[in-house]
PARO-817821 format. One record per residue: residue in three letters; x, y, z of N, C-alpha, C in turn. Coordinates in steps of 0.2 Angstrom, whole numbers, padded with zeros to 4 digits, always signed. Example, Ala and Ser with C-alpha at 12.3 -4.5 7.8 and 13.67 -1.06 7.14 Angstrom:
<nodes>
ala+0066-0028+0039+0062-0022+0039+0066-0016+0039 ser+0064-0011+0035+0068-0005+0036+0064+0000+0039 
</nodes>
This chain:
<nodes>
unk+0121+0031-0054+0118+0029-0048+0115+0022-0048 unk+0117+0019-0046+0114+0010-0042+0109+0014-0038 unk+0101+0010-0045+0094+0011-0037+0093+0003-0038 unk+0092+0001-0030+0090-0005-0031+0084-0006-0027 unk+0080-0011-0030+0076-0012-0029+0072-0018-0022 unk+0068-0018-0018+0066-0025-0013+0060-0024-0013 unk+0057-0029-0017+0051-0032-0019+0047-0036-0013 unk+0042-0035-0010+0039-0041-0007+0040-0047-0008 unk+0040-0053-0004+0042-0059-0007+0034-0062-0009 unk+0032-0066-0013+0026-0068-0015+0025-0076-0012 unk+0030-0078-0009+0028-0085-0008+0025-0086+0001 unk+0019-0087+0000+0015-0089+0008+0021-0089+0014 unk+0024-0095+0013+0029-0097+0018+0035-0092+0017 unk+0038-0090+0015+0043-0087+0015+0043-0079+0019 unk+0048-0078+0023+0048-0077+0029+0052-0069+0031 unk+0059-0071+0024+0065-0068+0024+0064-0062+0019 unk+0068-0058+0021+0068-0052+0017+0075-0051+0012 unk+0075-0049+0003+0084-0050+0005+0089-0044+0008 unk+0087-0039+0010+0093-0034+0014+0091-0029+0019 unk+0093-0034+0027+0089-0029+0033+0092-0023+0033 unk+0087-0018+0037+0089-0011+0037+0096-0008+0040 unk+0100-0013+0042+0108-0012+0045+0111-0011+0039 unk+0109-0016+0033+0114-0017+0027+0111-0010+0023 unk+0105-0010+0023+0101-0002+0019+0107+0003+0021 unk+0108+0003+0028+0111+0010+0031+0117+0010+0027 unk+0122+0002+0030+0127+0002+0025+0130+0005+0018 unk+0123+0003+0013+0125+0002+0009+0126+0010+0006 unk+0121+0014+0011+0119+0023+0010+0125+0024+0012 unk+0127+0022+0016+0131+0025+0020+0139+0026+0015 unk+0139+0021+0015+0145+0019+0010+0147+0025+0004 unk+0141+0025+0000+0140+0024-0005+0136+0032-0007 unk+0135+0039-0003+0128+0042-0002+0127+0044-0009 unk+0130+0044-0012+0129+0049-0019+0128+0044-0026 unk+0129+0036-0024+0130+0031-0027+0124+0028-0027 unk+0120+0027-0022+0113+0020-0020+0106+0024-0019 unk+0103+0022-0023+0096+0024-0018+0092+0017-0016 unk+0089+0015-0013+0086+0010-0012+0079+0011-0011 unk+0076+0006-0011+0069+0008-0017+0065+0002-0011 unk+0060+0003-0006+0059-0008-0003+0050-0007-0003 unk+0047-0011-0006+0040-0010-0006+0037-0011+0002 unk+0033-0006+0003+0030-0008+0009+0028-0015+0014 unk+0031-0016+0017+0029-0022+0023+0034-0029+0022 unk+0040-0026+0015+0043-0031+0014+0048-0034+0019 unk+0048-0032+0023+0053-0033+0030+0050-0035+0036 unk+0042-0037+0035+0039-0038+0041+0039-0043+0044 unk+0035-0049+0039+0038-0055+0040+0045-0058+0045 unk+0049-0055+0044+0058-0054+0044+0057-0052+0052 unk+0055-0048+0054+0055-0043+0061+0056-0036+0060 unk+0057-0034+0054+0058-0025+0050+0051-0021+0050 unk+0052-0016+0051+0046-0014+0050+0049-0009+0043 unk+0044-0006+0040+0046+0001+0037+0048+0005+0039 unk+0046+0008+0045+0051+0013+0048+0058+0013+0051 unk+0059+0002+0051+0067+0005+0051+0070+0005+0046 unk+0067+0002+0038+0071+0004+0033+0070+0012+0031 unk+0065+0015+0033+0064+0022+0032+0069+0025+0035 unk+0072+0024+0041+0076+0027+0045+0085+0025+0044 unk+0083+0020+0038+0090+0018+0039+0092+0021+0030 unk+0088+0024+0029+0090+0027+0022+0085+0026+0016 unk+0081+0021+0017+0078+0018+0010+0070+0023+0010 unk+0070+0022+0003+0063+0025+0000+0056+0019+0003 unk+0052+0020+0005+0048+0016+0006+0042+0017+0000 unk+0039+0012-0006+0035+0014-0012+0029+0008-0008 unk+0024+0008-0011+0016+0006-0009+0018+0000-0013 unk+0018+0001-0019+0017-0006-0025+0025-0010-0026 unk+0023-0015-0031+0030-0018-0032+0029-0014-0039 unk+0027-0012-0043+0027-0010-0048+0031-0005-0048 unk+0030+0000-0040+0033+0007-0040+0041+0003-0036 unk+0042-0002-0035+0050-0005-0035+0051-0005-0042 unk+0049-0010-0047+0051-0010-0053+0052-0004-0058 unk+0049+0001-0056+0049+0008-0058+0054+0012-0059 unk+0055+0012-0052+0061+0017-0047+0068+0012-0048 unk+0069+0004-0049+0074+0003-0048+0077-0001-0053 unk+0085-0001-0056+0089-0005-0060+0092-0014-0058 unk+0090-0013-0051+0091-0020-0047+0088-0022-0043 unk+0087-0026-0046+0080-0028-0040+0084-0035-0037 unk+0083-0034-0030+0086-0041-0024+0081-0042-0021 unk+0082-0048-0022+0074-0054-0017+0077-0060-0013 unk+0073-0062-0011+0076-0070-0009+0071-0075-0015 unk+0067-0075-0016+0065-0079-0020+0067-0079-0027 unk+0064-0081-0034+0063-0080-0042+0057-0076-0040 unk+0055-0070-0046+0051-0068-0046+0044-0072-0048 unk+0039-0069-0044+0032-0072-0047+0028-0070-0053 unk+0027-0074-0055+0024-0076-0063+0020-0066-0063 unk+0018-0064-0058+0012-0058-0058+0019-0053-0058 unk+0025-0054-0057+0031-0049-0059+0032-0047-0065 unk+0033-0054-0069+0036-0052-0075+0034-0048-0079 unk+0028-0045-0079+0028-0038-0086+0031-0033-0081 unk+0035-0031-0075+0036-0028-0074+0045-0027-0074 unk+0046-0033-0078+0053-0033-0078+0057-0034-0086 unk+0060-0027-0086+0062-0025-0093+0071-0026-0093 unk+0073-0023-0102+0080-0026-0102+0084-0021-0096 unk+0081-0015-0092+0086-0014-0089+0087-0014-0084 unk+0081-0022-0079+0084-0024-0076+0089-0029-0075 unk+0091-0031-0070+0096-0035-0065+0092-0038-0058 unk+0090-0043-0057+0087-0048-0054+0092-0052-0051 unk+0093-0052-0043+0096-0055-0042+0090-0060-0036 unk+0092-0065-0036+0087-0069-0032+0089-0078-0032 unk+0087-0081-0029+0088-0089-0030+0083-0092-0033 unk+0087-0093-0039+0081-0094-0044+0083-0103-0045 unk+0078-0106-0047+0075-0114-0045+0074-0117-0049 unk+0077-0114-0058+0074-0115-0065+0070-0124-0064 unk+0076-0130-0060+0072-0137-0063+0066-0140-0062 unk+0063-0134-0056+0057-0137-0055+0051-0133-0059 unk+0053-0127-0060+0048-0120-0063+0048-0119-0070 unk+0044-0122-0074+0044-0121-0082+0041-0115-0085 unk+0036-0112-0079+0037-0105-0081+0044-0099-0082 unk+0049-0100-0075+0055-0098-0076+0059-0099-0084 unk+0059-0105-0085+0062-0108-0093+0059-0101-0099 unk+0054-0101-0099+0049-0098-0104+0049-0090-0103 unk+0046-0089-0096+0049-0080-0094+0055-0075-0093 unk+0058-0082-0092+0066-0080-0087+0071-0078-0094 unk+0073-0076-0098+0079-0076-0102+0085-0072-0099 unk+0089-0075-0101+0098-0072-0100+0097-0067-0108 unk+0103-0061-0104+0104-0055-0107+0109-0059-0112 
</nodes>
């Protein structure tokens, strides 16, 4: 089973969520026996989403980002994770997100490839 994970975004300005609740349905839909989807609370609000349409559209709603990293093997973001993530990311996950290594020399030092 693919659980994947959506973490709140950490950056003030940023606005975007990475998977609205159409693609959650989708991806359930597709998939029901295959996906669970894991989105921390309120990560879709900025965006226009609330929790109740990712609730509604199949995703587990969790309080903390921890209980993302928890519950899920993939985590998707729009951003690189914030420096307050990484103890929570171990060899079993898979991070997918736009990462910005030239400017971030924390990524260099936090970030390793498998």
């Amino acid at each position: 089973m693919y659980r994947i994970g959506i973490p709140n975004e950490q950056l003030q300005a940023e606005r975007r969520v990475s998977i609205i609740p159409s693609d959650v349905m989708r991806l359930i839909r597709d998939n029901p026996n295959n996906i669970a989807i894991y989105i921390q609370s309120n990560a879709g609000k900025e965006a226009g989403y609330s929790d109740i349409d990712y609730a509604f559209s199949g995703a587990t709603i969790v309080d903390t980002i921890q209980e993302v990293y928890e519950n899920a093997d993939i985590i998707v973001r729009v951003k690189e994770p914030h420096p307050s993530e990484y103890r929570y990311i171990t060899s079993r996950h898979t991070v997918m997100a736009f990462f910005h290594f030239g400017k971030n020399i924390n990524l260099h030092i936090n970030i390793k490839p498998l």
